[in-house]
C-alpha positions in Angstrom: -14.6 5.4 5.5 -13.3 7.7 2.9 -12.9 5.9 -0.7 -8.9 5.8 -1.7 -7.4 5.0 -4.8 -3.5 5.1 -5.9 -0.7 3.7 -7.9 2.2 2.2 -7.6 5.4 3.0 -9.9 9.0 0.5 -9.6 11.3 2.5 -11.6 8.8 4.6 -13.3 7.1 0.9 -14.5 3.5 -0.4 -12.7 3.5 -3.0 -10.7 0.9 -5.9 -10.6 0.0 -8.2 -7.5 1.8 -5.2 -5.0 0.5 -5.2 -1.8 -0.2 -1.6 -0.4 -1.0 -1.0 3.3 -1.4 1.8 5.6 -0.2 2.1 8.7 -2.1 4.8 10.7 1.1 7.0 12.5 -1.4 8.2 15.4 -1.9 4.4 16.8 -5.2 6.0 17.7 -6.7 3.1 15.5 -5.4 -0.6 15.0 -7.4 -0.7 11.3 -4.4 -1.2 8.6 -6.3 -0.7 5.3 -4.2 -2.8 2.1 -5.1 -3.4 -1.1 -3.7 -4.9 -4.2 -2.5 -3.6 -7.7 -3.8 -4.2 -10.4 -2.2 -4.6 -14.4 -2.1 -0.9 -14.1 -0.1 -0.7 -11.1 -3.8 0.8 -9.5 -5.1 0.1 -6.3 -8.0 1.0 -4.4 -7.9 0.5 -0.3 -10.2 -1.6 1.6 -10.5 -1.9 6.0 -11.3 -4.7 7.4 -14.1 -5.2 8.4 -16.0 -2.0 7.6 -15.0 -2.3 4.1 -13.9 0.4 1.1 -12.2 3.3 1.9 -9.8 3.9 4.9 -10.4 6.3 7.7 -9.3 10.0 7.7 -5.6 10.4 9.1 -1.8 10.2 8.5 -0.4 7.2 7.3 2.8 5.6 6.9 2.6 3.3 3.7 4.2 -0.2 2.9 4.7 -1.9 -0.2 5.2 -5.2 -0.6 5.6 -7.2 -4.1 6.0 -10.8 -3.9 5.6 -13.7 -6.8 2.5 -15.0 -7.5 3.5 -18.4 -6.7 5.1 -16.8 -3.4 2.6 -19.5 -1.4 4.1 -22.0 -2.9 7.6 -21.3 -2.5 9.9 -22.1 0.6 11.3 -18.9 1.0 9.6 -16.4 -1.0 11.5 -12.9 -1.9 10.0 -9.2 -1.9 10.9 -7.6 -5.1 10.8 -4.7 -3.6 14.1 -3.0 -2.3 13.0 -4.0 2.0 12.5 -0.1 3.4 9.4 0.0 1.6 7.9 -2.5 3.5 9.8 -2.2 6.6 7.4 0.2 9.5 10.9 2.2 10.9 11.9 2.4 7.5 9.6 3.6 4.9 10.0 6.8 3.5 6.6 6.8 2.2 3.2 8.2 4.0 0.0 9.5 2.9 -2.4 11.8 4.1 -6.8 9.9 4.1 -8.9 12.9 3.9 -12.4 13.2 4.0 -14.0 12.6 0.5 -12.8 10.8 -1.5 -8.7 10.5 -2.6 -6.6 10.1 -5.4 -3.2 9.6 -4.4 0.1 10.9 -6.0 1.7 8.0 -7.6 4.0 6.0 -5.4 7.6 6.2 -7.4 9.9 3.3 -5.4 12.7 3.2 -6.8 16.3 0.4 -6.4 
C-alpha cells in the first residue's frame, strides 16, 4: 500500500463529506480504495481491508457528494454533476505510484 492524499475542488470551492474512489482500470485487482473530504476539501485513501494507502496502478476516479442527512432521505441527490461518479463516464483518473502521493487537485466543475 502506497499512502495517497488529494483534494477535491467544485467550481474552484472544497468540498466536505465528498466521497472519492478509485477504480483500478487494469481489473487486475477488485480493491476500490475511497475516502472522504474533509473541511478542506482533503482526503486521504484507505483499501479495505489492508488499510491506508491504495495499491500502485492506474485509476479511474469517482466522486460522489451527497447530503449529510442523505440516509435519511427517500431519494437522496448527488451534488455532483453524474459523470463524475458514473465508471463509463468519468473524465477523471489518477496514476498510485510507489511512495507515497500527493495528487493534483481534482477541479469538477457544472
Amino acid at each position: 500500500m502506497h499512502p495517497v492524499t488529494g483534494t477535491v475542488l467544485y467550481q474552484e470551492q472544497p468540498i466536505e463529506g465528498a466521497t472519492v474512489v478509485f477504480q483500478p482500470t487494469g481489473g487486475e485487482d477488485t480493491s476500490a480504495p475511497s475516502g472522504i473530504t474533509g473541511p478542506d476539501g482533503k482526503f486521504r485513501l484507505r483499501t479495505h481491508p489492508h488499510g491506508d494507502g491504495a495499491p500502485a496502478g492506474d485509476y479511474k476516479v469517482l466522486i460522489t457528494w451527497y447530503p449529510a442527512n442523505a440516509r435519511e432521505q427517500e431519494n437522496p441527490r448527488n451534488r455532483l454533476p453524474e459523470r463524475y461518479g458514473n465508471p463509463t463516464d468519468t473524465p477523471l483518473q489518477a496514476t498510485v505510484n510507489k511512495g507515497h502521493n500527493e495528487l493534483e487537485p481534482f477541479r469538477l466543475t457544472k
